[in-house]
C-alpha positions as CSV (number, residue, x, y, z in Angstrom):
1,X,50.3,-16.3,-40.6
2,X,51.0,-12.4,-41.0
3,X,53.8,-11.5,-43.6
4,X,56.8,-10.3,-43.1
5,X,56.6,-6.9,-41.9
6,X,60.1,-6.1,-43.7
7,X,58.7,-7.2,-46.9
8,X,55.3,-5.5,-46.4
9,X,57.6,-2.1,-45.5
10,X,57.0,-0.9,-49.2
11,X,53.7,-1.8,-49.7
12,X,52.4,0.7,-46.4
13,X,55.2,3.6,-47.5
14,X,53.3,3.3,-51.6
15,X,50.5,4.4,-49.7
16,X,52.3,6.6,-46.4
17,X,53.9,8.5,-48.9
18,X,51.0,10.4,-50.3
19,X,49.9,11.8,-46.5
20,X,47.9,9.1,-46.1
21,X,47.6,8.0,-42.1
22,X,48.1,4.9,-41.4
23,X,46.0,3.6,-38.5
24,X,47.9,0.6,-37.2
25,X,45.5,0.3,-34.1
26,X,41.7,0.2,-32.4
27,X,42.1,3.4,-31.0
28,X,43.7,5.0,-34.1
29,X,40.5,3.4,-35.8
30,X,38.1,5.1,-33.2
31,X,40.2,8.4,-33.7
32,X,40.1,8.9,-37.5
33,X,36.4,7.6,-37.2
34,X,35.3,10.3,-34.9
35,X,36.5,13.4,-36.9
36,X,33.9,15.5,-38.9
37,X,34.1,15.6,-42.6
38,X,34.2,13.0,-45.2
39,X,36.4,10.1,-44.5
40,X,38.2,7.3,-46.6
41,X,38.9,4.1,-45.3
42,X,41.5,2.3,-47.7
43,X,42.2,-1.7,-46.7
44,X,45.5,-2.0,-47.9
45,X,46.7,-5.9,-49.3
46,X,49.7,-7.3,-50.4
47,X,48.1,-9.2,-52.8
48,X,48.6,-8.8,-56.5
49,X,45.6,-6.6,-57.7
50,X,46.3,-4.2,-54.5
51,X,49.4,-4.1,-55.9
52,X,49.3,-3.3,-59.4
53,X,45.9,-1.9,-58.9
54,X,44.6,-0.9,-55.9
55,X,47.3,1.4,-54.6
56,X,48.6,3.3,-58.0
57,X,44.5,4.1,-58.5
58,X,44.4,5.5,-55.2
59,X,47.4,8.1,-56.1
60,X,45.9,8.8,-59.2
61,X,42.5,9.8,-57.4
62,X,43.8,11.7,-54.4
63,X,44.9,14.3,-57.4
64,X,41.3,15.5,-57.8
65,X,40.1,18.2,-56.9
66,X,37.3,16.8,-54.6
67,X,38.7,14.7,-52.2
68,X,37.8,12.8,-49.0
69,X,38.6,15.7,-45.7
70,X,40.5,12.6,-44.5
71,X,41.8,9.5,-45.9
72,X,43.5,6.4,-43.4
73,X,44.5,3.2,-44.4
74,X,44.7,-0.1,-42.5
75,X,46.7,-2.7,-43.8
76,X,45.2,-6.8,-43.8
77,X,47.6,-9.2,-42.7
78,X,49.3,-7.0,-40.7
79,X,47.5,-4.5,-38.2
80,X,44.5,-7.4,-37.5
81,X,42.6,-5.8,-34.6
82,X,43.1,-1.9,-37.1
83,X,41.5,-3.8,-39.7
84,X,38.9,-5.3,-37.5
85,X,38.0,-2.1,-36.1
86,X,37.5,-0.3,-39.3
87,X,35.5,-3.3,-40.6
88,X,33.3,-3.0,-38.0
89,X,31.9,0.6,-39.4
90,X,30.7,-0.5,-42.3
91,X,29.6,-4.1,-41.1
92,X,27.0,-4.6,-43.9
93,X,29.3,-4.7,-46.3
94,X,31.1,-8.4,-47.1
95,X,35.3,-8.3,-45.9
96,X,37.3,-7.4,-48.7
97,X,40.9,-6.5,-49.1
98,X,42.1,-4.5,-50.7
99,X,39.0,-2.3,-51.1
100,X,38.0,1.6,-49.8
101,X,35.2,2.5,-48.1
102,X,33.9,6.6,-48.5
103,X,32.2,7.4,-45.0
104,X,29.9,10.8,-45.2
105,X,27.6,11.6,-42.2
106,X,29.1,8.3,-39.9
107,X,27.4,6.4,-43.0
108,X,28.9,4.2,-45.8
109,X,28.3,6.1,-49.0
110,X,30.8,4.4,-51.6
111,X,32.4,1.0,-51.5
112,X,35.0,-0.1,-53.3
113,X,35.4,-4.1,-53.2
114,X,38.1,-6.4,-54.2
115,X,36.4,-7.9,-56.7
116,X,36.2,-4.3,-58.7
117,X,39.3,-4.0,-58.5
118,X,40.3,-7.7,-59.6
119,X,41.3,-7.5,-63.6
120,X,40.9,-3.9,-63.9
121,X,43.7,-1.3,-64.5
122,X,44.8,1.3,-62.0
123,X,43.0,4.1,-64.5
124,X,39.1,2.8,-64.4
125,X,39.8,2.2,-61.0
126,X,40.6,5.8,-60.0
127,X,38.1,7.0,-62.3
128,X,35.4,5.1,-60.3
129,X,37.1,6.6,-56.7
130,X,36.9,10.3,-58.5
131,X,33.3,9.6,-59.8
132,X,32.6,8.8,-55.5
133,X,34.6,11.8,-54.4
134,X,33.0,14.2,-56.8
135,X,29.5,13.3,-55.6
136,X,30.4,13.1,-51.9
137,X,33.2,15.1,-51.6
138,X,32.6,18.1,-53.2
């Protein structure tokens, strides 16, 4: 069963608030996907390491100077068939939430899975998404 939206509210605005757009749909999925330029998909989680982990790295990240063109995030749990959809461009790699997938080309460059983000801190975290933007994004 899909939590609360109410108590998910905070967990979508951590990430909402840094200009991040939130694709809550299929057809918001097929939008973002279609535009030219490098493109981050974040899977957004409520669970603990997306939470103390995940999400803070993310902010730290987006600072650099080489960035993604455009960055969307689809939250698990909550926005199923949006999660499906994005899932479904980069099908070879195992589900995972949280996690971030960096798309150059209409390929899957860069992934970022749950378990590398499991038991490590926010900082090696974003230093792993910079070390991906730097040699994708610049």
């Amino acid at each position: 069963m899909p939590y609360d939206p109410v108590l998910v509210q905070p967990m979508r605005e951590e990430v909402t608030r840094l200009g991040i757009e939130e694709l809550v749909d299929e057809a918001g999925v097929d939008q973002f996907m279609s535009r030219s330029g490098t493109k981050l998909v974040f899977i957004n989680s409520v669970c603990g390491c997306a939470a103390g982990q995940a999400r803070p790295a993310l902010t730290i990240a987006l600072q650099n100077e080489a960035k993604p063109d455009h960055v969307g995030t689809v939250f698990a749990g909550q926005d199923l068939e949006a999660t499906a959809k994005a899932r479904s461009y980069f099908a070879d790699v195992p589900p995972s939430s949280p996690s971030a997938a960096l798309i150059k080309d209409g390929e899957i460059v860069w992934f970022l899975p749950r378990h590398k983000i499991e038991s490590r801190d926010a900082q090696t975290i974003a230093f792993d998404m910079v070390g991906a933007f730097d040699q994708h994004c610049a």
